[in-house]
SEGUPA-169681 format. One record per residue: residue number from 1; residue in one letter; x, y, z of N, C-alpha, C in turn. Coordinates in Angstrom, 3 decimals. Layout:
PT, NUM, a, X, Y, Z, X, Y, Z, X, Y, Z $
...
# end
This chain:
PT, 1, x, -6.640, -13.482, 22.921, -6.009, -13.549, 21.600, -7.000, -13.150, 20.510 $
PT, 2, x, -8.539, -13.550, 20.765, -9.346, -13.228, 19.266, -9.645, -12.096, 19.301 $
PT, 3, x, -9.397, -10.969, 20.711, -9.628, -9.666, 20.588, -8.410, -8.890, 20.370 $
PT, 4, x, -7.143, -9.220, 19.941, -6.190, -8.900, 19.913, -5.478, -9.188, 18.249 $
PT, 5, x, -6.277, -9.728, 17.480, -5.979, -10.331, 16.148, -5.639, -9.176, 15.822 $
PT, 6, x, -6.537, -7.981, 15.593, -6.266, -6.768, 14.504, -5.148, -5.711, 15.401 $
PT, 7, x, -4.301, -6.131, 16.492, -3.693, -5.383, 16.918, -2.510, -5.961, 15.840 $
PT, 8, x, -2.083, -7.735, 15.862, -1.548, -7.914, 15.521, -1.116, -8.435, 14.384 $
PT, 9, x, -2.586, -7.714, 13.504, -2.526, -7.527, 12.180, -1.578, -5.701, 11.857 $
PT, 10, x, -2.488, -5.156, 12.844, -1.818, -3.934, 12.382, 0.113, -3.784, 12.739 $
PT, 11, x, 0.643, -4.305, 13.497, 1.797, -4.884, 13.344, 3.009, -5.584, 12.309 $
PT, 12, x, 1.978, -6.177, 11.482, 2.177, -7.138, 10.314, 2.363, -6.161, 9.272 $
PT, 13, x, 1.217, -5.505, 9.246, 0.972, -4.787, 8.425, 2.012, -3.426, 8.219 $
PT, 14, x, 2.077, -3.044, 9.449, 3.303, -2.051, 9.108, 4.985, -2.261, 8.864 $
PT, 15, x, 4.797, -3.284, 9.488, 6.145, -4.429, 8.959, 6.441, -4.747, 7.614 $
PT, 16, x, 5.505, -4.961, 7.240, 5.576, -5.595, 5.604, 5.546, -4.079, 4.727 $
PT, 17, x, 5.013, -3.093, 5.268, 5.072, -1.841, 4.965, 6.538, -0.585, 4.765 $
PT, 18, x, 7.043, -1.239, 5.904, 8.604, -0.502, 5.937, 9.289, -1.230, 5.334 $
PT, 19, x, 9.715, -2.923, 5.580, 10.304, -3.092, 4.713, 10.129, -3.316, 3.242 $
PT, 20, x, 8.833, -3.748, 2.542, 8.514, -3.584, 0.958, 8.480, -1.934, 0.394 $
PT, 21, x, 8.614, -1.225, 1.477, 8.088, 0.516, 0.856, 9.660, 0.674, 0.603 $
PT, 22, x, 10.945, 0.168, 1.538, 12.228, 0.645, 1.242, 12.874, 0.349, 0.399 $
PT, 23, x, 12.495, -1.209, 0.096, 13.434, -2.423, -0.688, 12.285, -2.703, -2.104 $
PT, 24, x, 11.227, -2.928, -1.880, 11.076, -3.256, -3.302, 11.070, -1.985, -4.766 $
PT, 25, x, 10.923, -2.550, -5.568, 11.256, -2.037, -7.016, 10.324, -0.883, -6.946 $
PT, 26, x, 10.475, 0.349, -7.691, 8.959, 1.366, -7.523, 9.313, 1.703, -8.965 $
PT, 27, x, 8.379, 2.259, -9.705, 8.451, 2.829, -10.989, 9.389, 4.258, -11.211 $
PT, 28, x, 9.965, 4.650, -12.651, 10.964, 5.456, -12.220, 9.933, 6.973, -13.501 $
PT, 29, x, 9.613, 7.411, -12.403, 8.034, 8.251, -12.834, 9.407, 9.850, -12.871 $
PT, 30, x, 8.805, 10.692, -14.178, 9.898, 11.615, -14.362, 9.549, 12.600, -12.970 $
PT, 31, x, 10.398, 13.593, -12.140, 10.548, 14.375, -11.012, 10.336, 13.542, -10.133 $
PT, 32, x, 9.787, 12.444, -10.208, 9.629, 11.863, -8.164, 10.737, 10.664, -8.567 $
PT, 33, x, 10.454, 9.819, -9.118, 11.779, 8.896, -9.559, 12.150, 8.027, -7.732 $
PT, 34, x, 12.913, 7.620, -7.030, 12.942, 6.949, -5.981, 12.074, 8.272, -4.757 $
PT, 35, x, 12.208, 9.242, -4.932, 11.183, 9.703, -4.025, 9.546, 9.297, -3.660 $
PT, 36, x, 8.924, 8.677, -4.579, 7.991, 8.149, -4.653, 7.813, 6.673, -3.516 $
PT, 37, x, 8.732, 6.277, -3.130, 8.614, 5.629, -1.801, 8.052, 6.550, -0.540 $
PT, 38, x, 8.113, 7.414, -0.449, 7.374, 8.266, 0.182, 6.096, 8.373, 0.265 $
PT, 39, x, 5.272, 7.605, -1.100, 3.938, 7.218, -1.132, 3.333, 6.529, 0.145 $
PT, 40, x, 4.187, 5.862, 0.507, 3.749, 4.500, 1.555, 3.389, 4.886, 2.610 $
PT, 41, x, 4.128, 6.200, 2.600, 4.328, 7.007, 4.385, 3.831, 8.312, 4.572 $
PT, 42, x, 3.747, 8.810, 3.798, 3.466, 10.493, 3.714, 1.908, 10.481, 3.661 $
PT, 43, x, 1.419, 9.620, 2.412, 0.242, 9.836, 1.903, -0.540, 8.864, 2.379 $
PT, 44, x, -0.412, 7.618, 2.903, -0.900, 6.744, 3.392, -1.314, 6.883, 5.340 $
PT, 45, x, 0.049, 8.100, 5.761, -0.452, 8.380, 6.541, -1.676, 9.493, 7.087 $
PT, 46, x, -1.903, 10.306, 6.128, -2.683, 11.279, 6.103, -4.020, 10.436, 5.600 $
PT, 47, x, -4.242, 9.565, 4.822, -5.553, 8.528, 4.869, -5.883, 8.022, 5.754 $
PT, 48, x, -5.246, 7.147, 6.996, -4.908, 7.006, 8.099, -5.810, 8.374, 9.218 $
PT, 49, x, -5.063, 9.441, 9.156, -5.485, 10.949, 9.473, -7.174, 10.874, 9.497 $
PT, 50, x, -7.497, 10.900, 7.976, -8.937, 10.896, 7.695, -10.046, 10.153, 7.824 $
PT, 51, x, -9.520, 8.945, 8.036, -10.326, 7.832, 8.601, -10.342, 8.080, 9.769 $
PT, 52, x, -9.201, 8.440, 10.531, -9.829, 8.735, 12.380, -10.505, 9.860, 12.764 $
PT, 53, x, -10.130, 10.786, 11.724, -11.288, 11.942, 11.962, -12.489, 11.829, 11.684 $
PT, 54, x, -13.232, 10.945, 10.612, -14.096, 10.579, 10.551, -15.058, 9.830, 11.736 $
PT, 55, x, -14.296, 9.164, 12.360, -14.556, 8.011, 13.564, -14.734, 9.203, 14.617 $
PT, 56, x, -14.049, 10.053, 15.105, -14.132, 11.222, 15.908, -15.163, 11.818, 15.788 $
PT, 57, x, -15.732, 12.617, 14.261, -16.799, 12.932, 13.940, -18.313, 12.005, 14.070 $
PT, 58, x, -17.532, 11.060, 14.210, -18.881, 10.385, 14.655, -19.273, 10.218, 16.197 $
PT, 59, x, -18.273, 10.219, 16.477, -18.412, 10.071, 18.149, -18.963, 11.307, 18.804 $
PT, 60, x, -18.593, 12.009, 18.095, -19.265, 13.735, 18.392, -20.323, 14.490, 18.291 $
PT, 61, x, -21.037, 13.335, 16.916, -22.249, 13.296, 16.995, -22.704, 12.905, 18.130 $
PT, 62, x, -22.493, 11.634, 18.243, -23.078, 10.395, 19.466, -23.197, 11.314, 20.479 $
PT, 63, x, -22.165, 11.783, 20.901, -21.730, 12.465, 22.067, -23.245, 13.523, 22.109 $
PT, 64, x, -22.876, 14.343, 21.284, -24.042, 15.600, 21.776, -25.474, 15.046, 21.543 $
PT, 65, x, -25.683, 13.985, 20.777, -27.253, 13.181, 21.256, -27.504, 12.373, 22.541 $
PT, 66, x, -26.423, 12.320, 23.128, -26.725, 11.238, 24.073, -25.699, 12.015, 25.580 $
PT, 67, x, -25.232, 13.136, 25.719, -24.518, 13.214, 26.493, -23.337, 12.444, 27.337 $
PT, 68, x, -23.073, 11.292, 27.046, -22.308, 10.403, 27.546, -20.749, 10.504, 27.379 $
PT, 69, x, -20.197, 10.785, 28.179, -18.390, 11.277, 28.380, -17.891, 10.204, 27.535 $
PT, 70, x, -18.618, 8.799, 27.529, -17.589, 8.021, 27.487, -17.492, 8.252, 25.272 $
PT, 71, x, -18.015, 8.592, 25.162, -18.593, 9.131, 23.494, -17.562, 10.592, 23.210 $
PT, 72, x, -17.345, 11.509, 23.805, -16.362, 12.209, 24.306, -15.202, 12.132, 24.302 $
PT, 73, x, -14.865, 10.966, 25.445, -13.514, 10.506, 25.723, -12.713, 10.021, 23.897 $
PT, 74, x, -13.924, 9.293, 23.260, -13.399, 8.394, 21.780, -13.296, 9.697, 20.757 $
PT, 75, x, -14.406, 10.351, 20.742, -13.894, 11.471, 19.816, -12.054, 12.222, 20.128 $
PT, 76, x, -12.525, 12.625, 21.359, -11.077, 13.233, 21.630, -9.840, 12.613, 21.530 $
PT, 77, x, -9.994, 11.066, 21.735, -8.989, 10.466, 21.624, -8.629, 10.056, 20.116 $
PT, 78, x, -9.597, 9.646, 19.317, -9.655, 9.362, 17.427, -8.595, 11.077, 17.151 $
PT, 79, x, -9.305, 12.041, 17.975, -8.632, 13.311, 17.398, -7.275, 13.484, 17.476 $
PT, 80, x, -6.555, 13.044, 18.756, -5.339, 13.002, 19.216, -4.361, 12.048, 18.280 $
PT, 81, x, -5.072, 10.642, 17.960, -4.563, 9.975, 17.080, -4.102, 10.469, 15.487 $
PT, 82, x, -5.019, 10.845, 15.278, -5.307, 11.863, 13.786, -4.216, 12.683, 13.633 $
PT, 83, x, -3.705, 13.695, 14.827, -2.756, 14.824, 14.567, -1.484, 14.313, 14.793 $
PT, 84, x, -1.622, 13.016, 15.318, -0.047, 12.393, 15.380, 0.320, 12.298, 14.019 $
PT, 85, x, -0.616, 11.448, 13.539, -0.102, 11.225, 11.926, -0.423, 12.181, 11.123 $
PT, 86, x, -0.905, 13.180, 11.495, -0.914, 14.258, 10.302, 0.448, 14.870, 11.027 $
PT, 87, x, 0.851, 15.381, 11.533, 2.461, 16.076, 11.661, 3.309, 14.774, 10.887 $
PT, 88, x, 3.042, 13.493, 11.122, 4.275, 12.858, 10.633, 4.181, 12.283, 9.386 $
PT, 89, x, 2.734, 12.792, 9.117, 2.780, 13.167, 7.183, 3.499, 14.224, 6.984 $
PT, 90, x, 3.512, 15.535, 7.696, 3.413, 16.660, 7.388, 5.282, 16.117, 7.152 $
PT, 91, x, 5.851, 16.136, 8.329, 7.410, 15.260, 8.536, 8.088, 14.923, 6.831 $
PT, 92, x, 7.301, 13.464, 6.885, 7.512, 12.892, 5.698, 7.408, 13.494, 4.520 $
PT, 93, x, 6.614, 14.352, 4.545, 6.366, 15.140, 3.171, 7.318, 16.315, 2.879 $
PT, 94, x, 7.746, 16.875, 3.698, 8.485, 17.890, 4.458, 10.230, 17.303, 3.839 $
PT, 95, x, 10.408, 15.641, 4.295, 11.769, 15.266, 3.386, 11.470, 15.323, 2.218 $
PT, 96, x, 10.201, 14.518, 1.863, 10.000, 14.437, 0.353, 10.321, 15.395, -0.412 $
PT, 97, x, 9.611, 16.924, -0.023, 9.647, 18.170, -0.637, 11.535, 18.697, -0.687 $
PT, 98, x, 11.817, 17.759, 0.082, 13.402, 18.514, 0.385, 14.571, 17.722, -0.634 $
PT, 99, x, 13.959, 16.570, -1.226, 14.526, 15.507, -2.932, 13.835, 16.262, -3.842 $
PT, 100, x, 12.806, 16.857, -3.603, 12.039, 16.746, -4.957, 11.532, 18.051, -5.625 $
PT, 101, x, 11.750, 19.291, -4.393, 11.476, 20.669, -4.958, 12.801, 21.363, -4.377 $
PT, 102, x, 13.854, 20.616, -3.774, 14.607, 21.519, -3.074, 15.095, 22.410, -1.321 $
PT, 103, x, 13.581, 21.629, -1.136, 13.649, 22.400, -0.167, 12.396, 22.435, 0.762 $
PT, 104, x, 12.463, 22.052, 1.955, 11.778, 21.132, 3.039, 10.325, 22.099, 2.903 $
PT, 105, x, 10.254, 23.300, 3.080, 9.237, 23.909, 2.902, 9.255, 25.542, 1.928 $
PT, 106, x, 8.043, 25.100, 0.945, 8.204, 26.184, -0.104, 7.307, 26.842, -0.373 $
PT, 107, x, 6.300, 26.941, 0.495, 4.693, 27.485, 0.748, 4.071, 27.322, -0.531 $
PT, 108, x, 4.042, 25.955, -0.451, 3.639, 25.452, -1.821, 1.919, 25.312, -1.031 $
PT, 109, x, 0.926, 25.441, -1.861, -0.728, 25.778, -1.295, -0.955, 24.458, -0.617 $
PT, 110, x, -0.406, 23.176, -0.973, -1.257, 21.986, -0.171, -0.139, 21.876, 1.362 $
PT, 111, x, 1.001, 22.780, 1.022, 1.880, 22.592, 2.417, 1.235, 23.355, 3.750 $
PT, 112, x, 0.973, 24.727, 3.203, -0.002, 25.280, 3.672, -1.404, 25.404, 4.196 $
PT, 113, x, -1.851, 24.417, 3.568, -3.193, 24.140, 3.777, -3.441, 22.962, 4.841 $
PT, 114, x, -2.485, 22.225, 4.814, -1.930, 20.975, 5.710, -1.958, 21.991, 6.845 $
PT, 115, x, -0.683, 22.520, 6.696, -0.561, 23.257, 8.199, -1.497, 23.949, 8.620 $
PT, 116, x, -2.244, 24.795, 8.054, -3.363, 25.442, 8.519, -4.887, 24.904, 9.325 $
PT, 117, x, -4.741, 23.133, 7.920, -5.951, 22.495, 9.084, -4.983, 21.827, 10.205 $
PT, 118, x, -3.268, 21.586, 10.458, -3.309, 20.818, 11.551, -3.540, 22.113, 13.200 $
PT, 119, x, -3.206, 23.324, 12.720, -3.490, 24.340, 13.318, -4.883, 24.835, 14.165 $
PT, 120, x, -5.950, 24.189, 13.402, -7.455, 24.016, 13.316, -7.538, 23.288, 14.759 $
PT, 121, x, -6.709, 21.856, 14.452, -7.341, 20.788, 15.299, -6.370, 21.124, 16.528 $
PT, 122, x, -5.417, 21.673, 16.366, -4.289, 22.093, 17.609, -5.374, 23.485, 18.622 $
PT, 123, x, -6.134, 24.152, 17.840, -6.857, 24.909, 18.567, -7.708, 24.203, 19.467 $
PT, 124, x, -8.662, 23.379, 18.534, -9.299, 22.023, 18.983, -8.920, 21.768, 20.452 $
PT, 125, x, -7.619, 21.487, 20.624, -7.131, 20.596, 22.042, -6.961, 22.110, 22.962 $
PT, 126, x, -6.651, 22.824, 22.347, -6.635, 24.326, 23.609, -7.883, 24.796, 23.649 $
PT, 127, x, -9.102, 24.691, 22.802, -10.167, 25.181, 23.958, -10.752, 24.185, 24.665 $
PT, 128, x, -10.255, 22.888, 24.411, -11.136, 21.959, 25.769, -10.546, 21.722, 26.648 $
PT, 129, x, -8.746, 22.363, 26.469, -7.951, 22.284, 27.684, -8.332, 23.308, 28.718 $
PT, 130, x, -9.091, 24.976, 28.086, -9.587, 25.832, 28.900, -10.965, 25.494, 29.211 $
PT, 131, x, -11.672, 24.771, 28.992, -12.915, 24.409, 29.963, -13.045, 23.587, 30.924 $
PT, 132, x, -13.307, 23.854, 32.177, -13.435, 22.947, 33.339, -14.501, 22.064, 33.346 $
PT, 133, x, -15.682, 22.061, 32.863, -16.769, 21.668, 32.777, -16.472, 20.765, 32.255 $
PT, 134, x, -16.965, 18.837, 33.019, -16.587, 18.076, 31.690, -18.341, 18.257, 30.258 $
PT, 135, x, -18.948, 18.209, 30.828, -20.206, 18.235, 30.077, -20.427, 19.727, 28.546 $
PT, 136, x, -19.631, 20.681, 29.541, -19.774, 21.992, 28.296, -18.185, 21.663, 27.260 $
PT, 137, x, -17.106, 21.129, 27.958, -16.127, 20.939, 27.587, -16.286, 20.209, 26.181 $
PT, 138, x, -17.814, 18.803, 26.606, -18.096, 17.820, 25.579, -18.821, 18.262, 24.343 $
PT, 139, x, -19.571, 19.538, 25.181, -20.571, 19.710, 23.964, -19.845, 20.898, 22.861 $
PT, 140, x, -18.945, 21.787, 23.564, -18.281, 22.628, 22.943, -17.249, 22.171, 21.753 $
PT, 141, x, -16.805, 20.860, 21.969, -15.795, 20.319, 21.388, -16.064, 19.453, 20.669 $
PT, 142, x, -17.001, 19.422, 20.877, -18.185, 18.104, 19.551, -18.690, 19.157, 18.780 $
PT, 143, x, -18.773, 20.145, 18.754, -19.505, 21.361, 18.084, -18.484, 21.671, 17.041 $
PT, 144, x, -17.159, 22.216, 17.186, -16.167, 22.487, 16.915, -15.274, 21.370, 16.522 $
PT, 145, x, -15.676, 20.024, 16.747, -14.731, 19.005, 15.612, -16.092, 19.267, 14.482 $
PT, 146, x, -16.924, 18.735, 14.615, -17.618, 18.757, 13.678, -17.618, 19.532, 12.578 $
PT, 147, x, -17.301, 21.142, 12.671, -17.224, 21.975, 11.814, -15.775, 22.110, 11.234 $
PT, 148, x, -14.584, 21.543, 12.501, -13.441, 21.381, 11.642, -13.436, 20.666, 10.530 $
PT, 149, x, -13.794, 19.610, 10.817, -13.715, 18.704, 9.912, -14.488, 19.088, 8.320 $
PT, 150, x, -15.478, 19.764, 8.899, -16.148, 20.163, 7.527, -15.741, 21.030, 6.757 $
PT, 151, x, -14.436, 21.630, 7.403, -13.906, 22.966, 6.844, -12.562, 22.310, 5.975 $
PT, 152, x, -12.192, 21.636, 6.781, -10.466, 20.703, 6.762, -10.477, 19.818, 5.517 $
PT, 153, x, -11.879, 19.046, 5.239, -11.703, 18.100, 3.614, -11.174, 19.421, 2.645 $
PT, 154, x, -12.010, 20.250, 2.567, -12.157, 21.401, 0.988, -10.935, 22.043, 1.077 $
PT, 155, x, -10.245, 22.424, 2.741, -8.984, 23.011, 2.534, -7.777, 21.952, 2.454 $
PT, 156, x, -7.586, 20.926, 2.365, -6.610, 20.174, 2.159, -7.120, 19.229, 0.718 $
PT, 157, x, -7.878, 19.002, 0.354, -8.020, 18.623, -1.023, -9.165, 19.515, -2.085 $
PT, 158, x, -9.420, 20.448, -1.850, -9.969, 21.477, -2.580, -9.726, 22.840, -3.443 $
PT, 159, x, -9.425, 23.314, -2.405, -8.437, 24.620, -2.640, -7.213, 24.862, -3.158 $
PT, 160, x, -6.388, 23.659, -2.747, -5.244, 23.289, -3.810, -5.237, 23.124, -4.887 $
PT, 161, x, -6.181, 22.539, -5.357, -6.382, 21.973, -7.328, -6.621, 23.464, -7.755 $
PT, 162, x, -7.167, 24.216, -6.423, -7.901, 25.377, -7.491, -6.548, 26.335, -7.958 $
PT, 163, x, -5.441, 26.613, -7.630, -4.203, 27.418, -7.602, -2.962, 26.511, -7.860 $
PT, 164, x, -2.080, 26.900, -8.382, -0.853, 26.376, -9.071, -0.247, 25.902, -8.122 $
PT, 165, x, 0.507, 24.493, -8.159, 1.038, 23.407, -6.624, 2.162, 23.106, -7.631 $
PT, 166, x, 3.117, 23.036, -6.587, 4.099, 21.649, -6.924, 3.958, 20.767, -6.804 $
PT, 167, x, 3.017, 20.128, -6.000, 2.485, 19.282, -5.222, 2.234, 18.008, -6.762 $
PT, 168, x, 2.363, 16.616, -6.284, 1.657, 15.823, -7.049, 0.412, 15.949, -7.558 $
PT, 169, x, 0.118, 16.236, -9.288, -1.024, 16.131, -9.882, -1.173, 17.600, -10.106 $
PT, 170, x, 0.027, 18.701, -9.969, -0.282, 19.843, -10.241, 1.159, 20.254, -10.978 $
PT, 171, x, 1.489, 21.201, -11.878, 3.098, 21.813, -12.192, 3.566, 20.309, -13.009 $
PT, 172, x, 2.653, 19.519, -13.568, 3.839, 18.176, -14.215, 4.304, 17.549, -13.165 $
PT, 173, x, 4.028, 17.256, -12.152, 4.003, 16.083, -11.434, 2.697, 15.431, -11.326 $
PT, 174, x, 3.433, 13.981, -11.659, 2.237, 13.009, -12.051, 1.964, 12.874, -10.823 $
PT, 175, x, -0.032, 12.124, -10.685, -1.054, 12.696, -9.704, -0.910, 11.314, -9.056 $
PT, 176, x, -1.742, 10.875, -8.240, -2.342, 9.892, -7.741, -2.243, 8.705, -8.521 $
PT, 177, x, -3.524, 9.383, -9.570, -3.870, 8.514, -10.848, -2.712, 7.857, -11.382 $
PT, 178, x, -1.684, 8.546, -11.915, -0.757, 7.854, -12.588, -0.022, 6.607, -12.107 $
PT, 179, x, 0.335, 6.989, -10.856, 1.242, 5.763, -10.277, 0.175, 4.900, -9.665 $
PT, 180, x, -1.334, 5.205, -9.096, -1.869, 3.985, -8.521, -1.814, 3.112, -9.916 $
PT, 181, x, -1.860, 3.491, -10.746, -1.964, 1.828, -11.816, -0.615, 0.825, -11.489 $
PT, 182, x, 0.615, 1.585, -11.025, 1.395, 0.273, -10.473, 1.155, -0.503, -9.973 $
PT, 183, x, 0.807, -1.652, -10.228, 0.708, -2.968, -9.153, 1.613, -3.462, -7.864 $
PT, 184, x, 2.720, -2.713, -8.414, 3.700, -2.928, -7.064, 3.657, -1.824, -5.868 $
PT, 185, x, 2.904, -0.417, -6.300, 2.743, 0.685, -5.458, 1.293, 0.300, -4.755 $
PT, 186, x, 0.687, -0.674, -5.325, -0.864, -1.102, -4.916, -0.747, -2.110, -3.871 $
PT, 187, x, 0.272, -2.761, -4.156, 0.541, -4.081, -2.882, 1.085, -3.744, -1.841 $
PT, 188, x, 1.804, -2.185, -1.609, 2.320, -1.531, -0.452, 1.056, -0.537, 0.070 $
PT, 189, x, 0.140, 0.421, -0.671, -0.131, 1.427, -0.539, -1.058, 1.282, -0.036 $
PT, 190, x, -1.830, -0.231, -0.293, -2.774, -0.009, 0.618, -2.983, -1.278, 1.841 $
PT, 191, x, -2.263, -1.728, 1.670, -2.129, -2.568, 3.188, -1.410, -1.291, 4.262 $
PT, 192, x, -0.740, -0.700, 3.840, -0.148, 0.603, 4.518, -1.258, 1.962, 4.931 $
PT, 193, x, -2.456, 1.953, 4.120, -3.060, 2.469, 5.044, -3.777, 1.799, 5.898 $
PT, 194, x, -4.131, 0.596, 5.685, -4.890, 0.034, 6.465, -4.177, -0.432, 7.743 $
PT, 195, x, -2.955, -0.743, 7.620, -2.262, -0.774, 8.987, -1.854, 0.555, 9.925 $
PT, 196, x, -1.538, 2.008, 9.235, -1.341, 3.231, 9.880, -2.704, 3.377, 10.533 $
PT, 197, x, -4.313, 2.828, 9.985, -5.326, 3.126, 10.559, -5.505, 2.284, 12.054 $
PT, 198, x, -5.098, 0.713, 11.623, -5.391, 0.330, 12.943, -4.540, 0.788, 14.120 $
PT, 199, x, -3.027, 1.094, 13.465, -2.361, 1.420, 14.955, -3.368, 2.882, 15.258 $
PT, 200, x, -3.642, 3.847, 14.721, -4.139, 4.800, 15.151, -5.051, 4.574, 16.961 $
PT, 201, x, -6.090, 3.726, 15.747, -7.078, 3.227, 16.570, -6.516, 2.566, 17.811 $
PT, 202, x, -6.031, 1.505, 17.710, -5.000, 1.226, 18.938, -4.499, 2.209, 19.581 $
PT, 203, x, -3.987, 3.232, 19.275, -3.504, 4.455, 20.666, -4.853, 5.066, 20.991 $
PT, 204, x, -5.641, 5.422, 20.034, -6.476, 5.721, 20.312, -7.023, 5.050, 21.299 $
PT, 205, x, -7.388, 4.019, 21.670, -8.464, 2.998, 22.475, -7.695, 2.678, 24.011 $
PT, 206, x, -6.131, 2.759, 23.944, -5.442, 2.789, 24.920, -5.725, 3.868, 25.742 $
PT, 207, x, -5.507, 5.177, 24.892, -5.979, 6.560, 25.952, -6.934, 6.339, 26.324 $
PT, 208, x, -7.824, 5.973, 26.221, -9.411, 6.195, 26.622, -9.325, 5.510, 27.492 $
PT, 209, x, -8.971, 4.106, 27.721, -8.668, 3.344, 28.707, -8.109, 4.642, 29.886 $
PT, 210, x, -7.322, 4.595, 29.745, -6.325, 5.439, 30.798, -7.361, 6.556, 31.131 $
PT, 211, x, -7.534, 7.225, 30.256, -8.878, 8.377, 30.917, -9.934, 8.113, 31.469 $
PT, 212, x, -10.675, 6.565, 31.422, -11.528, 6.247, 32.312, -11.275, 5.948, 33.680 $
PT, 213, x, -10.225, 5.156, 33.737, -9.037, 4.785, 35.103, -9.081, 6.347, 35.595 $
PT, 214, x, -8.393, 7.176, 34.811, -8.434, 8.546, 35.929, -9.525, 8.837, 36.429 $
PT, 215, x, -10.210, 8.964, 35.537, -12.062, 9.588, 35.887, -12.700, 8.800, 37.102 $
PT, 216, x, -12.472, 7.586, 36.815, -12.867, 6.357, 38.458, -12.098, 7.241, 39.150 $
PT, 217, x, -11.060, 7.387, 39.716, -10.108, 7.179, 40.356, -10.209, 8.782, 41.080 $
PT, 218, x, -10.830, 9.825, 40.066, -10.737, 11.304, 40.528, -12.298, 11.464, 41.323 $
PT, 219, x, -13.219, 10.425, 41.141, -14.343, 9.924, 41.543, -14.420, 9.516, 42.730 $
PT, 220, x, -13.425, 8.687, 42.904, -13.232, 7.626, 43.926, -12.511, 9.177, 45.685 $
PT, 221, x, -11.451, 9.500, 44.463, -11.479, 10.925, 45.497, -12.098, 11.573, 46.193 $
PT, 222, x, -13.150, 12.517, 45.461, -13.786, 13.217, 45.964, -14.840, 12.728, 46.985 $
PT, 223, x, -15.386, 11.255, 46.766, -16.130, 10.971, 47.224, -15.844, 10.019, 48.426 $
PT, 224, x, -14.680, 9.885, 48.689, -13.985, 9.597, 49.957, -13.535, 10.540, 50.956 $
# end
């Protein structure tokens, strides 16, 4: 049970998340107006996103100083976690855009730029699916998160400010700034990322499990 608290915090947490993000009161902000419940989910999940890529990036370090799979196994798996919730930002944002500009996708620069880094990390999983080697597989793919990631902050929050968006905080839609001063968007927005992060981590930590079980087990094979 005391190693299981923050599973079933992150539980709580997304609970209190769906239902206060649907039902309680939100500010009636001009163009987003009830679309702005979408805050809870869209944008909270892509924070979520960035915190596990971060954790990945670290493991990838670890990984290529120390050679150890099992450093490997956590990067790859933080990564897998990451692109779940970035498509189901991408999802969520995708309705949002479909109340609020018309229309699910309008190659508006941060829609684009989304898709382009989730494209990045989708390459990510096809070149370590073509290496047999687990050791070059590790070092190749610790090489290549690392630089995604360094590429992926500036194109999803950089490059956008620099060119005209529909996007929140660009075209007269109010930014970040404006609505975090709600106190009622503050009591959802961020227990909501902090719960999209732990479930992450939770699938995350499950796969790895399961990939060590195989790895014994493909071990246990050969050597029988």
């Amino acid at each position: 049970m005391r190693q299981s608290w923050w599973k079933i915090l992150a539980i709580a947490l997304l609970l209190y998340t769906l239902i206060a993000g649907l039902l309680m009161d939100v500010p009636r902000l001009p163009i987003l107006n009830e679309t702005i419940r979408a805050l809870h989910f869209h944008v909270t999940m892509w924070f979520g996103m960035i915190l596990m890529l971060v954790v990945s990036v670290y493991y990838s370090i670890k990984y290529l100083r120390t050679n150890k799979l099992e450093y490997d196994d956590m990067a790859l798996e933080f990564t897998n976690a990451a692109i779940l919730f970035g498509v189901l930002g991408i999802v969520t944002g995708m309705l949002w855009a479909k109340f609020t500009w018309g229309d699910y996708w309008s190659g508006d620069p941060k829609q684009n730029a989304a898709a382009i880094g989730l494209l990045m990390y989708f390459a990510y999983l096809i070149l370590r699916g073509s290496l047999a080697d687990p050791q070059q597989r590790g070092r190749i793919g610790a090489v290549y998160n690392i630089f995604a990631f360094a590429a992926f902050i500036p194109l999803i929050f950089v490059l956008p400010r620099l060119t005209d968006s529909l996007h929140p905080g660009n075209g007269g839609n109010p930014g970040f700034n404006a609505y975090d001063l709600d106190s009622k968007l503050r009591m959802v927005f961020y227990p909501a990322i902090i719960g999209w992060t732990l479930m992450g981590a939770w699938i995350a930590t499950v796969r790895v499990r399961i990939r060590r079980v195989e790895r014994v087990l493909e071990d246990r094979m050969l050597n029988s």
